[in-house]
BALUMPA-386918 format. One record per residue (C-alpha): residue number from 0; x, y, z; chain. Coordinates in steps of 0.25 Angstrom, whole numbers, plus 5000, padded with zeros to 4 digits. Example, Ala and Ser with C-alpha at 12.3 -4.5 7.8 and 13.67 -1.06 7.14 Angstrom:
residues 2
(site 0,(5049,4982,5031),A)
(site 1,(5055,4996,5029),A)
END
This chain:
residues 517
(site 0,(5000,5000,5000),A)
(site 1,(5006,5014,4996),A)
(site 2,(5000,5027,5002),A)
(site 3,(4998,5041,4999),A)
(site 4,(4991,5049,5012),A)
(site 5,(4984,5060,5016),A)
(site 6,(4982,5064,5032),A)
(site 7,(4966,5067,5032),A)
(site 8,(4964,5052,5025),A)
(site 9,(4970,5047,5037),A)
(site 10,(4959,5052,5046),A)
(site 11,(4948,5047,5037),A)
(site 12,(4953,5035,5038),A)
(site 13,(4954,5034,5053),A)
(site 14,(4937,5039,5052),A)
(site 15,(4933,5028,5043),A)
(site 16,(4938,5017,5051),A)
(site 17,(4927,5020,5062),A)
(site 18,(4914,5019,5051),A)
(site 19,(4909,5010,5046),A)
(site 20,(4909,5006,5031),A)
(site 21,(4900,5009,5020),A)
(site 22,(4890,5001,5015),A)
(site 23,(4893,4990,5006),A)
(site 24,(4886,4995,4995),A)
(site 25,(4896,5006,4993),A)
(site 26,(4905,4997,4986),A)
(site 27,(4898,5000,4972),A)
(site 28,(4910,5004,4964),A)
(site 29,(4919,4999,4973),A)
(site 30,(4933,5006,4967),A)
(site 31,(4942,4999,4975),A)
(site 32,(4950,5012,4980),A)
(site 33,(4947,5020,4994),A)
(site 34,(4951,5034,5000),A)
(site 35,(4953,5035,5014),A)
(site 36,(4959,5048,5020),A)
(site 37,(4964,5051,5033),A)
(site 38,(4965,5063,5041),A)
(site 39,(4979,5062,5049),A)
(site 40,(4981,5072,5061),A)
(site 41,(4993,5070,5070),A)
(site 42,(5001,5079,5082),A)
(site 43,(4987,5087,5086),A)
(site 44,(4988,5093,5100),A)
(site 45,(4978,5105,5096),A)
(site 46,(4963,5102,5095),A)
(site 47,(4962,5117,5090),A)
(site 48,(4968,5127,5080),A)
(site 49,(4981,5132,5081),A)
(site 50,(4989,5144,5076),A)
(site 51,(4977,5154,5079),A)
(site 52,(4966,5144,5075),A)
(site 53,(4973,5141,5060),A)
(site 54,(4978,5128,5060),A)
(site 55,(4973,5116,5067),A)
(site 56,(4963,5110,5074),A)
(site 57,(4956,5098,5076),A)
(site 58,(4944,5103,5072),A)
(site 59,(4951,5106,5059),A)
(site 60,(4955,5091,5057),A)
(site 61,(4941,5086,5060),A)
(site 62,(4936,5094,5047),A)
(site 63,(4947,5090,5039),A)
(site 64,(4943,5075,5042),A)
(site 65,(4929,5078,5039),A)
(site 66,(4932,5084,5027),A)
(site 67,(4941,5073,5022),A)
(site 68,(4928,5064,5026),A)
(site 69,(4919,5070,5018),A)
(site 70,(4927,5067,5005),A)
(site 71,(4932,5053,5012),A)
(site 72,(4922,5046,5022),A)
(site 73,(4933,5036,5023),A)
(site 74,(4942,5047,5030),A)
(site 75,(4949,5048,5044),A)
(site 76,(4956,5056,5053),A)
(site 77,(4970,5051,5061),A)
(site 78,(4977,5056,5071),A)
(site 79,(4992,5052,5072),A)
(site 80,(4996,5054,5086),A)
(site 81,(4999,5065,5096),A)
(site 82,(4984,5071,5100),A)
(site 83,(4982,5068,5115),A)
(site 84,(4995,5076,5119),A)
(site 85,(5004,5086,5120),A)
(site 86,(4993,5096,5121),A)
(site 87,(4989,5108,5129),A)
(site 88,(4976,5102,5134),A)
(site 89,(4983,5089,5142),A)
(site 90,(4988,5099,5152),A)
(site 91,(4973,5104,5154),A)
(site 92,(4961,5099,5161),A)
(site 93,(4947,5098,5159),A)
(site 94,(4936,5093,5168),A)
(site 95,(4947,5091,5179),A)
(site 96,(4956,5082,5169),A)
(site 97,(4968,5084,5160),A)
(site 98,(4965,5085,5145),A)
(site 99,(4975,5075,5139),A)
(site 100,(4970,5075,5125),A)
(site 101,(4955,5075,5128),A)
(site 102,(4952,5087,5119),A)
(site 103,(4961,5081,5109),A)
(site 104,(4951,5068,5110),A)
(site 105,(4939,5075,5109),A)
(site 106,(4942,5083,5098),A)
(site 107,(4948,5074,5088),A)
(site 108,(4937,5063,5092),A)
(site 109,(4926,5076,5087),A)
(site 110,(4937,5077,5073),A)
(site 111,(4936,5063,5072),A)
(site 112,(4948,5057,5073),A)
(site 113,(4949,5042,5067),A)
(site 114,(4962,5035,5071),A)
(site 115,(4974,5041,5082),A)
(site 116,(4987,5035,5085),A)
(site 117,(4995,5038,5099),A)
(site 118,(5007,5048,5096),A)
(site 119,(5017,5049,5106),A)
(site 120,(5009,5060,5114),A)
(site 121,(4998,5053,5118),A)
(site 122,(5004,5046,5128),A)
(site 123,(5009,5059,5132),A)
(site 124,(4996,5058,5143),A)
(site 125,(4993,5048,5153),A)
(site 126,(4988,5034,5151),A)
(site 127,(4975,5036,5157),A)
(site 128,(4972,5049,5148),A)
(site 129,(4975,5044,5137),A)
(site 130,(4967,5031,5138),A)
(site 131,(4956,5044,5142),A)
(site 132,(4957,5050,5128),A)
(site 133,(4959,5036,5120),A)
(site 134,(4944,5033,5126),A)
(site 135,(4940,5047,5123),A)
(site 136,(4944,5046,5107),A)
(site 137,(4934,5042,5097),A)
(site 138,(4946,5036,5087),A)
(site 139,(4954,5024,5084),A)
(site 140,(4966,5024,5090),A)
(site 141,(4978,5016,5083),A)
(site 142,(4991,5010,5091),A)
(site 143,(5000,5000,5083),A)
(site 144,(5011,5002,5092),A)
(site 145,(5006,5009,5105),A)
(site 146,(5001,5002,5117),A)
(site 147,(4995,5003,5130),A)
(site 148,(5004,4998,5142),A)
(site 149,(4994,4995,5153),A)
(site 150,(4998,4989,5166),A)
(site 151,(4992,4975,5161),A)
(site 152,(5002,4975,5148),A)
(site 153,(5002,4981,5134),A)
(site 154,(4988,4984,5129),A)
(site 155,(4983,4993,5116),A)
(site 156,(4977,5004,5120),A)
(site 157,(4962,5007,5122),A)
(site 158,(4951,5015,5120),A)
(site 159,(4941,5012,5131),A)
(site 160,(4927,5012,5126),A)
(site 161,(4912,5011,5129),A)
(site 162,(4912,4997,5123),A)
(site 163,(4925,4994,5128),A)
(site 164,(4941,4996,5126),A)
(site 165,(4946,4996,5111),A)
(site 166,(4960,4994,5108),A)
(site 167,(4969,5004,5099),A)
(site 168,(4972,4995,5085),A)
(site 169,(4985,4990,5084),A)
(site 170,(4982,4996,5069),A)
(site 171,(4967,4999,5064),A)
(site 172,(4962,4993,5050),A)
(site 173,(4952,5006,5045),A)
(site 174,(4940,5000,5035),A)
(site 175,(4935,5011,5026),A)
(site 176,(4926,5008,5013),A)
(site 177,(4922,5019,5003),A)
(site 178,(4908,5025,4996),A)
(site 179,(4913,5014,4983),A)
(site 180,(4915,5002,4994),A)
(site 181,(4929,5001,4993),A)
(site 182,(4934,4996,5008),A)
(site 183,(4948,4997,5014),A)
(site 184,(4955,4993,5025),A)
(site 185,(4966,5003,5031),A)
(site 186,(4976,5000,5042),A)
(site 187,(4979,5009,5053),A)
(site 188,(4991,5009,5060),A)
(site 189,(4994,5018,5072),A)
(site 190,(5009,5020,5076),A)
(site 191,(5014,5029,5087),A)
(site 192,(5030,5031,5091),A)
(site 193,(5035,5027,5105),A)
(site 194,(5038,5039,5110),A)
(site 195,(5032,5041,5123),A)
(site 196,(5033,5030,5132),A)
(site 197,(5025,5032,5143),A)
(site 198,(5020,5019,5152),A)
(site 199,(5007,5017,5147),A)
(site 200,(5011,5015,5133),A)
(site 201,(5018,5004,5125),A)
(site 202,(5024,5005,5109),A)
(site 203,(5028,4995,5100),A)
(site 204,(5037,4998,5088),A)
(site 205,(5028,5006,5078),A)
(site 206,(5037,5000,5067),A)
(site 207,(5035,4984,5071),A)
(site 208,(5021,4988,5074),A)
(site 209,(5016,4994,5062),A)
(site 210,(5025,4985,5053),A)
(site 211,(5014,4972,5059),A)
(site 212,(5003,4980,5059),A)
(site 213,(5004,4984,5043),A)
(site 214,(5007,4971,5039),A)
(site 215,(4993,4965,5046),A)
(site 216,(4986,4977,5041),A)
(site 217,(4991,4975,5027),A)
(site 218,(4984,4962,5025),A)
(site 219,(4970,4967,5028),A)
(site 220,(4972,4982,5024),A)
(site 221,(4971,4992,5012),A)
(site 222,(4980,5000,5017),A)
(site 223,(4990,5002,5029),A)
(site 224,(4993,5016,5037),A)
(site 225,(4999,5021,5050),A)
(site 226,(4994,5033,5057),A)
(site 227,(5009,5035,5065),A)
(site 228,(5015,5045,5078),A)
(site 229,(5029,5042,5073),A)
(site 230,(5040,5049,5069),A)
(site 231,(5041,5052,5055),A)
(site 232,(5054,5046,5053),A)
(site 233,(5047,5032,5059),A)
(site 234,(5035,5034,5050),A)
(site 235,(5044,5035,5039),A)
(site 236,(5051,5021,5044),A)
(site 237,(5036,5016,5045),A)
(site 238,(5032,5018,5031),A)
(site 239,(5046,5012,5027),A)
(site 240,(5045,5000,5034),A)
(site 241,(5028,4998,5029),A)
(site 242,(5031,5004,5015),A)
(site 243,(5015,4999,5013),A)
(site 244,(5011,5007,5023),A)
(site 245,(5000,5016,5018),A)
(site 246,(5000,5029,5027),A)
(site 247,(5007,5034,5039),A)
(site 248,(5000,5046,5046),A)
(site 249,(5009,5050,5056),A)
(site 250,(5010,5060,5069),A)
(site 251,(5022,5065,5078),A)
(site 252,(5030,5077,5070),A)
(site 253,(5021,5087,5071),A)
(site 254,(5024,5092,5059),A)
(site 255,(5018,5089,5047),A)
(site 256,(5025,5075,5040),A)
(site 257,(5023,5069,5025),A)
(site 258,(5035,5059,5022),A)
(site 259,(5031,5049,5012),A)
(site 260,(5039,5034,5013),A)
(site 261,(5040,5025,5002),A)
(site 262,(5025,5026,4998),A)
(site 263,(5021,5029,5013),A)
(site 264,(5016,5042,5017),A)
(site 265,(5019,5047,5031),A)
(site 266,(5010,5060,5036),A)
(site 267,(5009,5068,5048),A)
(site 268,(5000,5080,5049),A)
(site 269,(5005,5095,5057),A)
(site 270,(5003,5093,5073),A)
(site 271,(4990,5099,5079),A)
(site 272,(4984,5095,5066),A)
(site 273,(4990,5110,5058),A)
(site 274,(4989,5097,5046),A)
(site 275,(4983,5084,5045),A)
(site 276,(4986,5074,5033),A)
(site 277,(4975,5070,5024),A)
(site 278,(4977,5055,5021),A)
(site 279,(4970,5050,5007),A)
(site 280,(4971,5035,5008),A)
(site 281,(4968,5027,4993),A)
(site 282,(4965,5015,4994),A)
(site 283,(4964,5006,4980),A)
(site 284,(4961,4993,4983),A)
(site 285,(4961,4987,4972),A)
(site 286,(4974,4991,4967),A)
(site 287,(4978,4988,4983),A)
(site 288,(4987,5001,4982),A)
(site 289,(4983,5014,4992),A)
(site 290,(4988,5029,4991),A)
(site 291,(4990,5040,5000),A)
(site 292,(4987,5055,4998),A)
(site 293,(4992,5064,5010),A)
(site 294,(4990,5076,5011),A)
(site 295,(4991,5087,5022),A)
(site 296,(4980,5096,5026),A)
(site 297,(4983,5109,5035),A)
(site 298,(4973,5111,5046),A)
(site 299,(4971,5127,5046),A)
(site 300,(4959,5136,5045),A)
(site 301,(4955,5129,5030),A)
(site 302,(4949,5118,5038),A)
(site 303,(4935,5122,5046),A)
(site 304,(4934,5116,5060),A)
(site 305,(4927,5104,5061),A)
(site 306,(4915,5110,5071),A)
(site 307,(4912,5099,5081),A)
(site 308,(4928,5097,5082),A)
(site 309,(4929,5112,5085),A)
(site 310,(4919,5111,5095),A)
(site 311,(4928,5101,5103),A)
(site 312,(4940,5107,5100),A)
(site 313,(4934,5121,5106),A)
(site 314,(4928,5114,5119),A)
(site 315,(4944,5109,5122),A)
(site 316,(4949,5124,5118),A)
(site 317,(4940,5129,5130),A)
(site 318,(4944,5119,5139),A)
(site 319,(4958,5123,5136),A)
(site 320,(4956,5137,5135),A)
(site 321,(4950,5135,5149),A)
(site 322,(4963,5128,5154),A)
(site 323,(4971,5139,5149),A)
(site 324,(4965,5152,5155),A)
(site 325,(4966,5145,5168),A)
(site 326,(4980,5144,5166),A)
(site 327,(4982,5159,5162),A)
(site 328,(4982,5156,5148),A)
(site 329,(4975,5164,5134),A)
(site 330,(4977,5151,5125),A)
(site 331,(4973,5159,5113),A)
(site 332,(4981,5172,5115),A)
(site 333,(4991,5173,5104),A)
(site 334,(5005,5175,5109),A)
(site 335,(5014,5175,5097),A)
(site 336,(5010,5176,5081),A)
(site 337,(5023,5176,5075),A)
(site 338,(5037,5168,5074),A)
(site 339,(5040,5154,5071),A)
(site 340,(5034,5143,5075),A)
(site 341,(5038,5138,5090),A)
(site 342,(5044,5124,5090),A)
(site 343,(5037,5115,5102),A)
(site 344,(5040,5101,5094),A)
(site 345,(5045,5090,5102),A)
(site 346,(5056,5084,5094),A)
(site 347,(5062,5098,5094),A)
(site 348,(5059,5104,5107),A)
(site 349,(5063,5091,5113),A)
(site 350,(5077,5091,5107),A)
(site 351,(5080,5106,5106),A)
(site 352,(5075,5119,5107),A)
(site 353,(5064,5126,5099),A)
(site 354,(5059,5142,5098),A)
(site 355,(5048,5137,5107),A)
(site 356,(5056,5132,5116),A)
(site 357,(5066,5144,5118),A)
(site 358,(5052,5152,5118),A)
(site 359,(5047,5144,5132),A)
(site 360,(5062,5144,5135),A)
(site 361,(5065,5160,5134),A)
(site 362,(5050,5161,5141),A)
(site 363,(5053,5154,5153),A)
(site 364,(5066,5163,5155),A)
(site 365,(5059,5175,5153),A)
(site 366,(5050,5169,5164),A)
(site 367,(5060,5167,5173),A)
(site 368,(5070,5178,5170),A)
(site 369,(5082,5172,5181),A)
(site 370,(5083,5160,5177),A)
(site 371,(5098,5157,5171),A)
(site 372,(5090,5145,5163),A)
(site 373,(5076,5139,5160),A)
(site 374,(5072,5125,5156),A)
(site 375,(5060,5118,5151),A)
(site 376,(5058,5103,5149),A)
(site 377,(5054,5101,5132),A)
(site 378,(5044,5092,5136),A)
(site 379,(5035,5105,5143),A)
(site 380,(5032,5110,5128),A)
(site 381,(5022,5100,5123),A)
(site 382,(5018,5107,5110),A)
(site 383,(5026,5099,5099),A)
(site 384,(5024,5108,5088),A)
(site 385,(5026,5119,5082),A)
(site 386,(5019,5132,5088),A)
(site 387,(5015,5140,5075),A)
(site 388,(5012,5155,5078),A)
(site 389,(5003,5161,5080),A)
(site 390,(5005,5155,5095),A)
(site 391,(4993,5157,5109),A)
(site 392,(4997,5155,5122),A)
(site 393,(4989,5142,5119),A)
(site 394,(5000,5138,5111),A)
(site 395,(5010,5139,5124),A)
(site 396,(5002,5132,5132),A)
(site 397,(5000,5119,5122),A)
(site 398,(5015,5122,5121),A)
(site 399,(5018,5119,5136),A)
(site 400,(5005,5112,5140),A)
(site 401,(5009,5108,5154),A)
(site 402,(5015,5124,5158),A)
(site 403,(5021,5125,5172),A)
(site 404,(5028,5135,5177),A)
(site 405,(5043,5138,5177),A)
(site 406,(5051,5137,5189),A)
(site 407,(5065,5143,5194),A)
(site 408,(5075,5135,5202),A)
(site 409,(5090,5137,5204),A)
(site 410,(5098,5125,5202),A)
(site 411,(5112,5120,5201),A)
(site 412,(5119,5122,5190),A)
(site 413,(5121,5105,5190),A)
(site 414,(5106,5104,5189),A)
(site 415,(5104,5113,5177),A)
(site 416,(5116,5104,5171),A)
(site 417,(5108,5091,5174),A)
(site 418,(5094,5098,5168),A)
(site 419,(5100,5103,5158),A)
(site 420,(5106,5090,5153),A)
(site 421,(5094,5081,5155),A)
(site 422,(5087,5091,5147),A)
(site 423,(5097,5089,5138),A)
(site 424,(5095,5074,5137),A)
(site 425,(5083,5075,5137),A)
(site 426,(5084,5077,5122),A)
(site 427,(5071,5072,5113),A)
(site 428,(5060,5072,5127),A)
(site 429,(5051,5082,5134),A)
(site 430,(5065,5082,5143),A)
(site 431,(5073,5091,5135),A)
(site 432,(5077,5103,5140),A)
(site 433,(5073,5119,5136),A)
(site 434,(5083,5129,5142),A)
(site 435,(5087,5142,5142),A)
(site 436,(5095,5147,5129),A)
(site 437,(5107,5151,5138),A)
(site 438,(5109,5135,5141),A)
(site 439,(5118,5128,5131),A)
(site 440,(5124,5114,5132),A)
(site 441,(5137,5114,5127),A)
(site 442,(5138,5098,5122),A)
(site 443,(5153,5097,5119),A)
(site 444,(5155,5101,5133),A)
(site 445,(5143,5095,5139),A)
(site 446,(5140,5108,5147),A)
(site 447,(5129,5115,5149),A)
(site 448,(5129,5131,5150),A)
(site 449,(5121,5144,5153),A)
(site 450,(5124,5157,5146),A)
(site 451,(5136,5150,5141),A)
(site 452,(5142,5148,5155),A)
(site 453,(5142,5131,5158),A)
(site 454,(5130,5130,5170),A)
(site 455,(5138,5127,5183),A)
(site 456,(5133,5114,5190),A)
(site 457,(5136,5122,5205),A)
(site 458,(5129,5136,5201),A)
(site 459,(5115,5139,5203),A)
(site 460,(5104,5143,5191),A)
(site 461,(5091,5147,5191),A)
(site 462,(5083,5139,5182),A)
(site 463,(5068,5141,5177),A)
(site 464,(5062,5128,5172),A)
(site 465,(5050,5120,5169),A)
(site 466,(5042,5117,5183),A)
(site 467,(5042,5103,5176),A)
(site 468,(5056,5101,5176),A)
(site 469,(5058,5103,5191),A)
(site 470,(5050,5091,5195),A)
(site 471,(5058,5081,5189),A)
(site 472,(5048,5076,5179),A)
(site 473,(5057,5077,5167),A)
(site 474,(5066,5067,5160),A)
(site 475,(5077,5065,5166),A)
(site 476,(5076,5078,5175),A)
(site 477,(5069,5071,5188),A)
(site 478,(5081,5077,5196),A)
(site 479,(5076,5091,5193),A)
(site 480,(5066,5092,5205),A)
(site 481,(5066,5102,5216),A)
(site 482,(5074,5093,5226),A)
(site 483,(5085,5092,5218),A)
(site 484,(5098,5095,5224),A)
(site 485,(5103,5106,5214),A)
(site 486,(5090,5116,5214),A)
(site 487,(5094,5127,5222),A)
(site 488,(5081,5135,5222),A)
(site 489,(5067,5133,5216),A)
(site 490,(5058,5145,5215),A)
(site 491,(5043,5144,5218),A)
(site 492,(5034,5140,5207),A)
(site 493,(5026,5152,5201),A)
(site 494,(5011,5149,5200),A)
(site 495,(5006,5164,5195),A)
(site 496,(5002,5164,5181),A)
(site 497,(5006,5177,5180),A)
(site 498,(5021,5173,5182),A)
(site 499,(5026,5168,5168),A)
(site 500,(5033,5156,5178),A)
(site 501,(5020,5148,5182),A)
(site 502,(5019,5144,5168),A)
(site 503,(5029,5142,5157),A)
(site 504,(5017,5144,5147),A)
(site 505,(5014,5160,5151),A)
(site 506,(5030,5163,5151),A)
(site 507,(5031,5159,5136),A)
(site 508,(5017,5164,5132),A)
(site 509,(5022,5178,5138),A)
(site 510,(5035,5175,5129),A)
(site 511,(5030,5173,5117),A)
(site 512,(5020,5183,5119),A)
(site 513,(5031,5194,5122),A)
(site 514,(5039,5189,5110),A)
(site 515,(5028,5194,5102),A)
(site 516,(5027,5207,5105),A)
END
């Protein structure tokens, strides 16, 4: 089977395999060939516009589907991982619980989602609320190689229903038939990288899985595809190693990828669905061959808002907006509408430093002017995309989700040292370390300095840092707590929102909003 795809087939798709056929009788003139097209979304933490209301939405995608349906009934809409998490909202509550992904349920259950795979976020929650939003969804979930560790052993996960619990497919064998009778099977694959390895969850290889899962679905299937949250470069060894693999709809870059192996097309849509693939599946039966046209639809104002999405997606805004006055916040107050787009990936600020990190950085030492240094854990800035201008104080806040306030301590010199390095070696997680500009590690002679001196072990520096850092939590920093032997002085906690201190979100909104004078 040979492929040529197009993101929006691949949501129809997901759609069909949940009705039921059409009527024998359709099969007068029965041509042999079938269209299925599938709607591909991936990366969506935003259930609404962004960028001033201009690109986005969930609503948005919920029309685009329901267009492509009217031209296609046999059209489907797929989400390729990372929905439930990072997002603004999991920090929330509402009716005395944390969010955790339930607006981001609700509203793509109303734009009628089909199929989903984990990403690598999802298990960014707890076990028990994500088993709450699994029961909460109304579409197939698909896990080839993603497991449920309970206490009893390795099981598939579950969705709890009324009738009973129903297993996530291993893989999912979609049935569609057309207006002329012609039927088709199409295999479903759901892939997802091994990258976050909390207890609850167990992985097989993706590559050993998909390779026995194609070649039992290729004996009773038309055609074969994989809705994927790998790394390109794996996808790409994917379509290599099942050079008859009909489609891989992809997640995880966040930006927009179309590579094409062999006769393999590989697709993944912009994060926070700016884009979505339109998938356009061509079935010929009786020439037992299949073609795939991609193509890549923008998600902006050309789109009209699917009505009853909007309504769900307006009853979460209110909630949040809510949350965020109780905070101190105006979430929709515009506090820069120029400049380049601010990097908050997580492959770069996890690695390196960004102009959004050396925004949050200089904002924090504006905040606490006496500080010789100021430090943030990478893992605090949960945005993982690019923040396009023009940029709200909402956008801040879904930047750095969890806030908390930034704290002062005098500490030894030796201590800095030892942060600094586990920062530094912390290279690639949420560990890696933001400092000050003034700190520089000079690798041929393995030293650490500030304003070009070395940092002296003995001497004593006052440090402003993450309130999160100080209790240990991070990797490989548990001895950074208050009792250890090397802090000197720890100043009190500021709580008054009007002091810049008590959160690190109204120092950098102040900052960038100064900038733009």
């Amino acid at each position: 089977m040979k492929n040529q795809f197009s993101f929006l087939g691949f949501s129809a798709l997901l759609f069909i395999s949940s009705c039921k056929t059409l009527p024998s009788s359709a099969a007068i003139g029965d041509d042999g060939k079938i269209k299925v097209t599938f709607v591909q979304v991936n990366d969506v933490y935003e259930i609404a516009p962004m960028q001033g209301g201009k690109v986005g939405g969930v609503a948005r995608v919920a029309s685009l589907k329901k267009n492509e349906l009217a031209k296609n009934p046999n059209t489907f809409m797929v989400m390729a991982g990372d929905f439930l998490s990072p997002s603004v909202y999991n920090s929330l509550k509402h009716e005395g619980k944390r969010i955790r992904g339930k607006q981001m349920v609700e509203s793509l259950n109303a734009a009628g989602l089909d199929f989903a795979v984990f990403g690598n976020h999802e298990f960014d929650i707890k076990e028990e609320e994500l088993q709450k939003r699994i029961d909460e969804s109304s579409f197939t979930w698909i896990a080839s190689n993603t497991f449920h560790q309970t206490k009893s052993g390795v099981a598939p996960f579950a969705k709890s229903t009324s009738s009973g619990k129903e297993n996530f497919p291993e893989s999912y064998i979609l049935e569609v038939q057309d207006e002329d009778g012609t039927q088709a099977k199409i295999g479903i694959m759901g892939l997802t990288l091994p990258f976050n390895k909390v207890q609850y969850v167990s992985y097989t290889d993706h590559f050993a899985a998909a390779e026995k899962l194609y070649a039992t679905l290729k004996e009773t299937c038309d055609a074969v595809i994989a809705i994927t949250h790998l790394e390109v470069k794996e996808d790409s060894i994917l379509a290599a190693r099942l050079p008859d693999l009909d489609l891989i709809m992809g997640g995880h870059e966040h930006d927009m990828q179309f590579k094409k192996v062999g006769n393999v097309f590989i697709t993944k849509a912009h994060a926070n669905a700016k884009s979505a693939y339109v998938n356009y599946l061509t079935i010929d039966k009786n020439n037992k061959k299949t073609s795939v046209l991609p193509e890549l639809r923008m998600i902006d104002e050309s789109i009209v808002q699917d009505a009853e999405t909007a309504l769900v997606v307006k009853k979460w805004m209110d909630i949040g907006e809510k949350n965020y006055q109780a905070l101190g916040f105006n979430a929709q107050r515009i506090i820069r509408d120029r400049g380049e787009p601010l990097d908050g990936r997580e492959a770069a600020i996890r690695s390196g430093q960004t102009n959004l990190t050396r925004v949050i950085i200089s904002a924090m030492e504006k905040a606490v002017p006496l500080a010789d240094v100021v430090l943030l854990n990478s893992g605090s800035i949960r945005v993982d995309d690019l923040l396009q201008m023009p940029i709200t104080e909402y956008d801040i806040i879904r930047t750095l989700p969890y806030g908390g306030s930034i704290m002062e301590v005098d500490m030894k010199g030796s201590l800095l040292i030892k942060v600094l390095e586990a920062g530094r070696n912390n290279v690639g997680s949420g560990g890696f370390l933001q400092y000050s500009s003034a700190v520089k590690y000079l690798p041929e002679a393995k030293i650490w300095t500030l304003q070009a001196n070395a940092i002296d072990p003995s001497k004593t520096y006052h440090v402003g840092l993450s309130d999160f850092l100080m209790t240990g939590g991070e990797a490989n920093m548990a001895f950074l707590t208050k009792d250890n032997p090397d802090i000197v002085k720890i100043y009190p906690i500021i709580t008054d929102s009007n002091d810049l201190r008590s959160d690190s979100r109204l120092a950098i909104i102040k900052y960038l909003y100064e900038l733009g004078k």
